[in-house]
C-alpha positions in Angstrom: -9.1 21.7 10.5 -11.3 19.0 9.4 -10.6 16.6 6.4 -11.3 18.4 3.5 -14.1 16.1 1.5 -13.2 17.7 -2.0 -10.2 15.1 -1.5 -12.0 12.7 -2.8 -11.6 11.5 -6.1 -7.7 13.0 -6.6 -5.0 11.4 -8.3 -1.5 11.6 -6.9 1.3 11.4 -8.9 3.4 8.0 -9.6 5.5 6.7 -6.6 9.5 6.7 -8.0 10.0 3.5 -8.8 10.6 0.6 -5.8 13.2 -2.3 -6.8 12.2 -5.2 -4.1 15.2 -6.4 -2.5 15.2 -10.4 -1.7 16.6 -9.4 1.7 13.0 -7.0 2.2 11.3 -10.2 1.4 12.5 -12.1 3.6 12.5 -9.5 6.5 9.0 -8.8 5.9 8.4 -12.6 6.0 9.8 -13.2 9.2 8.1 -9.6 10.7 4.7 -11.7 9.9 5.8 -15.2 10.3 4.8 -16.4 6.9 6.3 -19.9 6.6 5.6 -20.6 3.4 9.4 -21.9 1.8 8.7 -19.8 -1.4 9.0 -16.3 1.2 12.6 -17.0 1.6 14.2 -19.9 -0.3 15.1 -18.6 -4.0 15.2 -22.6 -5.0 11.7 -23.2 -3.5 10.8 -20.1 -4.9 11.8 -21.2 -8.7 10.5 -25.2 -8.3 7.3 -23.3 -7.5 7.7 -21.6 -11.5 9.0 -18.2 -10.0 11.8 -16.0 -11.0 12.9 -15.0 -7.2 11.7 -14.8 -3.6 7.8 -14.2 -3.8 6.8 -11.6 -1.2 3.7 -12.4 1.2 0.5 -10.6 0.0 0.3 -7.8 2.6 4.1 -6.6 1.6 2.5 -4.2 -0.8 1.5 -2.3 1.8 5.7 -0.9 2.0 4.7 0.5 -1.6 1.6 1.8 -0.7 3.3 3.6 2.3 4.8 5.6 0.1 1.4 7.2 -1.8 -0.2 7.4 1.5 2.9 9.8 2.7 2.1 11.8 -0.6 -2.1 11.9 0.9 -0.5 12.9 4.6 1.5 15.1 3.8 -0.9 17.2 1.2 -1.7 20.4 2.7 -4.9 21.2 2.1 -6.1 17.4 3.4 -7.0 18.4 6.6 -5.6 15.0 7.8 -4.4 15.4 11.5 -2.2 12.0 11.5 -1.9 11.8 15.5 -5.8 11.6 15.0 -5.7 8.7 12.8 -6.4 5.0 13.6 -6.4 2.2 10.5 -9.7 1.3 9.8 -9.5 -1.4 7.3 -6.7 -2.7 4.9 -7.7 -5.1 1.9 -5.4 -5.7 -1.4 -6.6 -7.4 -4.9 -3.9 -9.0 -6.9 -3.2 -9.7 -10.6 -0.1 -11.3 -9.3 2.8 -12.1 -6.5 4.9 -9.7 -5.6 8.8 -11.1 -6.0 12.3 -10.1 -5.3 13.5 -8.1 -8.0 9.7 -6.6 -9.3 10.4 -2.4 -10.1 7.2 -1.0 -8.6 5.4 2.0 -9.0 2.0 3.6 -7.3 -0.6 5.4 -8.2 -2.8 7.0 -5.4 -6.6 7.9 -5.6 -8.6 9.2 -3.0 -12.1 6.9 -3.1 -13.7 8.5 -0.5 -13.7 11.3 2.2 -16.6 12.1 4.5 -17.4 12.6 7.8 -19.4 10.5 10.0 -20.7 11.9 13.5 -17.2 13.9 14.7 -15.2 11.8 12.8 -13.9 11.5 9.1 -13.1 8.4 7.1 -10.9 8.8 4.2 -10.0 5.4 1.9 -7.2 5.5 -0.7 -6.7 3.1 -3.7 -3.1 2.9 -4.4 -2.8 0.9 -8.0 0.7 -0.6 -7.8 1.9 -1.7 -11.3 5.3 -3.2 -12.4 8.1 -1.4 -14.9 5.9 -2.6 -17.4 2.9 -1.0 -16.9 1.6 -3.9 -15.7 -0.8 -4.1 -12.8 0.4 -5.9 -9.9 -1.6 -5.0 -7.0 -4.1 -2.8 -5.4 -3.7 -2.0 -2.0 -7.0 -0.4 -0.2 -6.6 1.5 3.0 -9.3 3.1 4.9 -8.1 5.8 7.5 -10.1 7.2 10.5 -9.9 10.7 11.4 -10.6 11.3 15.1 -12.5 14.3 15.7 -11.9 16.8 18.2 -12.7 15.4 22.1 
């Protein structure tokens, strides 16, 4: 079945809420070798004027994980995950990430279309804080493979 285009522009429903853990922090900083004092050291983390550990800017992606398994596992998507390959990843942020943030995500499909045998669909997942607040957006574009 191939991607089904009329996925474009559908809103998913809110993630549950995410509470991030100091400990995730500080795994995910090691898993990507950010260096920076203020990933793991709450007293670095505070000198530097924040409340906890701060998170490195691609961590949002363990939110947005969580709204693309809402888009993968939709039915009627057509989306044939052992097809996919990650074409492209970007985030915008209003602000850091850090320990103790209660995060929720949004999903929107931006686009879907096919191109040659293939299909490209990119999701927007608005992550915002208990708030309401935005936090970040996380942008992932996935490539469909087409039949061989």
């Amino acid at each position: 079945m191939p991607v089904n285009s009329e996925l474009q522009g559908r809103v998913f429903p809110p993630t549950e809420p995410y509470l991030v853990g100091r400990e995730k922090i500080r795994e995910f900083s090691r898993a990507v070798f950010a260096t920076n004092p203020i990933n793991t050291d709450v007293a670095a983390a505070r000198a530097a004027g924040y409340a906890d550990v701060v998170a490195p800017p691609t961590f949002a992606v363990v939110i947005q994980e969580l709204t693309l398994h809402q888009l993968l596992s939709e039915p009627d998507a057509g989306i044939d995950f052992s097809r996919v390959v990650h074409g492209e990843q970007r985030f915008t942020s209003t602000r850091p990430i850090v320990a103790g943030d209660e995060l929720t995500a949004t999903l929107t499909v931006a686009s879907a279309k096919s191109l040659g045998g293939h299909s490209m669909v990119t999701a927007e997942s608005s992550i915002v804080d208990a708030a309401g607040a935005h936090v970040v957006t996380a942008i992932s574009t996935l490539v469909v493979r087409g039949d061989a």
